[in-house]
C-alpha positions in Angstrom: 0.0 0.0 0.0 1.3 3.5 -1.2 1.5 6.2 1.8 -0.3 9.1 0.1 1.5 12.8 -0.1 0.0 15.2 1.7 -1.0 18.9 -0.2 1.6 20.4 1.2 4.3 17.7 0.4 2.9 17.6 -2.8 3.1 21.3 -3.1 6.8 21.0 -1.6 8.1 19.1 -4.5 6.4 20.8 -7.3 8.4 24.2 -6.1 11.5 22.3 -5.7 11.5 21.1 -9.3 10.1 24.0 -11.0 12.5 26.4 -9.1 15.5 23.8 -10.0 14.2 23.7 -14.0 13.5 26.8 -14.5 15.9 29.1 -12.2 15.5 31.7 -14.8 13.5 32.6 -17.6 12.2 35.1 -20.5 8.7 34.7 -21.0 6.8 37.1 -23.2 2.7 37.8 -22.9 -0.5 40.0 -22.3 -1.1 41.7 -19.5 -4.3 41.3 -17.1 -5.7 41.9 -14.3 -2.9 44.3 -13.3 -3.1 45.9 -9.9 -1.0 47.3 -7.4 -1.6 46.5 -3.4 -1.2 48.8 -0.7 2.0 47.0 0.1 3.8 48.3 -3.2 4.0 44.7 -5.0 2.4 44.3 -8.7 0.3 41.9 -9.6 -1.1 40.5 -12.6 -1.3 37.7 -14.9 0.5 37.0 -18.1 -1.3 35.0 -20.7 -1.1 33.8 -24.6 -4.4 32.5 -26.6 -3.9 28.7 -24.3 -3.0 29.4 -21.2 -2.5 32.2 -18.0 0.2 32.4 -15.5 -0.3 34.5 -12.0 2.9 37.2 -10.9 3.8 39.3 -8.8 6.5 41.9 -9.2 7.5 42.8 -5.7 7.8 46.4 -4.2 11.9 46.0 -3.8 11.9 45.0 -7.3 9.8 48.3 -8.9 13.5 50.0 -8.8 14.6 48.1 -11.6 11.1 48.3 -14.4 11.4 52.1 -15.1 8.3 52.6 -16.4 6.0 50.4 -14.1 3.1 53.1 -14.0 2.6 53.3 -17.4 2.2 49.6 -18.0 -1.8 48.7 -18.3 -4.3 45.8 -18.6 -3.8 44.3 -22.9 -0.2 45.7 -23.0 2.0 42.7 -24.6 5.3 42.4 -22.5 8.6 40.2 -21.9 9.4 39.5 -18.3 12.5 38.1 -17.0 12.2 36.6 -13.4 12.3 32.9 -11.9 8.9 30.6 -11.1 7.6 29.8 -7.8 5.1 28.0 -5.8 3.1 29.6 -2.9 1.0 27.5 -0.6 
């Protein structure tokens, strides 16, 4: 009989490999649902015509995207970051 993973194993692992694979990456997209919390962190989701990822661009890391404020909901952009999991 198999011992069955718990979520947060499960979720555990999936980081661990997707943060090992992809350490880095270019990915290039549409902009939605773009907002900005009261915290100073960005985020938004970055989709093509089959699928939508979730991001966030965090306050510490504003610095370095110039012209942040004048990026808005349809706007195709290229992002440069690393994947993670949050439970």
């Amino acid at each position: 009989l198999e011992v069955a993973l718990s979520v947060s194993e499960l979720v555990s692992i999936i980081k661990q490999q997707l943060e090992n694979e992809f350490s880095e990456l270019f990915l290039e997209g549409e902009i939605s649902n773009l907002t900005q919390s009261s915290t100073g962190h960005w985020y938004f989701n970055i989709s093509d015509l089959d699928a939508t990822i979730s991001c966030c661009l965090f306050r510490n890391q504003t610095f370095n995207v110039k012209d942040i404020h004048s990026i808005k909901n349809g706007d195709k952009i290229k992002i440069y970051g690393n994947i993670s999991v949050y439970a």
